[in-house]
C-alpha positions as CSV (number, residue, x, y, z in Angstrom):
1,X,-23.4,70.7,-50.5
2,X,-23.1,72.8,-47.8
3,X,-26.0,73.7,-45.9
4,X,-25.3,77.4,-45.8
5,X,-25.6,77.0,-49.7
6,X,-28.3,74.7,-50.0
7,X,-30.3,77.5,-47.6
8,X,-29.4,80.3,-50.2
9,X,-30.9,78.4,-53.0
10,X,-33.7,76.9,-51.3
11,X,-34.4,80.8,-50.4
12,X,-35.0,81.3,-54.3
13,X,-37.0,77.9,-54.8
14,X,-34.5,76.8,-56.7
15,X,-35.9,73.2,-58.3
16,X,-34.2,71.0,-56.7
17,X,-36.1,67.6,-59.1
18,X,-35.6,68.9,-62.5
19,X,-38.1,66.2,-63.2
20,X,-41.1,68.0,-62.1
21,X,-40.3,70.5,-64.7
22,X,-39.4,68.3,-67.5
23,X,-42.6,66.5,-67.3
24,X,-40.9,63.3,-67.4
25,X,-41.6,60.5,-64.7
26,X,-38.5,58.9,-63.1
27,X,-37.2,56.5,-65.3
28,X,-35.9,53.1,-63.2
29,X,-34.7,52.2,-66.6
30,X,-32.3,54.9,-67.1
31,X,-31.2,54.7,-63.5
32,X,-30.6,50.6,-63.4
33,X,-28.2,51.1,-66.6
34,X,-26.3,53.9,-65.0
35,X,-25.5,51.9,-62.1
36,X,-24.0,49.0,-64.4
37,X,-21.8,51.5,-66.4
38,X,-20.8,52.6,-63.0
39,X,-20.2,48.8,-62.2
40,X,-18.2,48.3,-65.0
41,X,-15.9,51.6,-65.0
42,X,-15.1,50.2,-61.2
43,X,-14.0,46.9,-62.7
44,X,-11.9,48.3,-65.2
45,X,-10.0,51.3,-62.9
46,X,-10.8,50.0,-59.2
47,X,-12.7,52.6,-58.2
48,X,-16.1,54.7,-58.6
49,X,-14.3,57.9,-59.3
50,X,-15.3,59.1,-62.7
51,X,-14.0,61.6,-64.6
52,X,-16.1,63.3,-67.4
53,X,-13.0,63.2,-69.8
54,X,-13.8,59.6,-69.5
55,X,-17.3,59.1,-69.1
56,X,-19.2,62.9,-69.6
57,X,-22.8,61.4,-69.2
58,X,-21.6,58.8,-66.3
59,X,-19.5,61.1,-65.0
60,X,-22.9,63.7,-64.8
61,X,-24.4,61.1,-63.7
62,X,-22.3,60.3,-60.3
63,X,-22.3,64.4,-59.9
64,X,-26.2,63.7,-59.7
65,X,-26.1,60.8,-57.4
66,X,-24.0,62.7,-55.0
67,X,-26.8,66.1,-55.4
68,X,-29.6,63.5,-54.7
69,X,-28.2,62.2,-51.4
70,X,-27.3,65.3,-50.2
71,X,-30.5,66.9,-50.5
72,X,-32.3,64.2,-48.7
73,X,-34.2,62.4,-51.9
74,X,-32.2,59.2,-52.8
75,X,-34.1,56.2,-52.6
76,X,-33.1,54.2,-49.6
77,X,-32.0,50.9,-52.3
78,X,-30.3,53.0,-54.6
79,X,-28.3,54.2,-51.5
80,X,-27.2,50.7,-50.3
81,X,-26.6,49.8,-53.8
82,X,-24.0,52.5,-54.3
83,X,-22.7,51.5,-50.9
84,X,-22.0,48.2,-51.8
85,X,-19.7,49.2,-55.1
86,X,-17.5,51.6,-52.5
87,X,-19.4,54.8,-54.3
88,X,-17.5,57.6,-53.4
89,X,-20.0,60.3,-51.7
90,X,-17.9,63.2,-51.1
91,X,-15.7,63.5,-54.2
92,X,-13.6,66.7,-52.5
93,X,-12.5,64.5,-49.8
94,X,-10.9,62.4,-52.4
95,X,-9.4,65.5,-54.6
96,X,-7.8,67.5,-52.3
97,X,-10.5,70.3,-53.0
98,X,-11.4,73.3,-50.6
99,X,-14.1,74.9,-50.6
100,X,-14.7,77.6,-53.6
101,X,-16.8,80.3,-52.0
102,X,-15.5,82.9,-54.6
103,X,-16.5,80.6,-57.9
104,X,-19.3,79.7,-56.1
105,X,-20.8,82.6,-54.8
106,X,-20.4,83.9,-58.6
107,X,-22.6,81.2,-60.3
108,X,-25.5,81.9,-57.4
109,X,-25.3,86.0,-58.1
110,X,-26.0,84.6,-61.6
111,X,-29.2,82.3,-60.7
112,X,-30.7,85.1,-58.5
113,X,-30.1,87.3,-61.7
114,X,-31.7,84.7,-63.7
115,X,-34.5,84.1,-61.8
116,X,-35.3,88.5,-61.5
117,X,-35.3,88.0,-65.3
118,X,-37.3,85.3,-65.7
119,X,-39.3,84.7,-62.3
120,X,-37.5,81.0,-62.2
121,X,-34.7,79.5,-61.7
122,X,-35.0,76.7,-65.0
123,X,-31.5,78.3,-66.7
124,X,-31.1,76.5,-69.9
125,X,-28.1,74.9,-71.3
126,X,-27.2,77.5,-73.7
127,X,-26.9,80.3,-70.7
């Protein structure tokens, strides 16, 4: 994520560890079996790229890997484990992508609207 972003929503506390609102401790468990669906999808295509058509909860999943590095709170071993499969962190790099300001700038007019609503900035599936 872009830093200029990840200022904008640190600005509205957005939570950044759903965890802490879920009341759910970190769940190694969940985590370790991830990682060998992840494994396995890379020795059945060659690669770590997964798309949700495939795989929707792995592919949410690698989405959430990427989020965690990039805001600074992936576990050093879970890093060097993703390393070692050839984890792809920057998934637009790979695409093609540029940059979507307009989109993006959109969904955060949303959250701050959101969060004027209803003083957070927990949006629930069905919004």
């Amino acid at each position: 994520m872009p830093a200029d972003r990840k200022e904008r929503l640190d600005a509205i506390e957005f939570p950044w560890d759903a965890s802490e609102y879920s009341g759910k401790p970190r769940d190694d468990g969940v985590w370790e079996g991830m990682f060998g669906k992840l494994v396995q999808h890379k020795q059945t295509h060659g690669d770590c790229r997964v798309k949700r058509s495939q795989d929707n909860d792995l592919g949410i999943w690698v989405k959430n890997q990427r989020s965690v590095r990039k805001n600074g709170k992936m576990l050093d071993d879970r890093h060097r484990r993703l390393d070692e499969i050839g984890f792809l962190w920057d998934a637009s790099e790979h695409h093609g992508r540029r940059r979507d300001d307009g989109g993006w700038n959109k969904m955060f007019g949303r959250l701050v609207q959101h969060k004027q609503k209803h003083g957070d900035c927990r949006v629930k599936m069905s919004h």
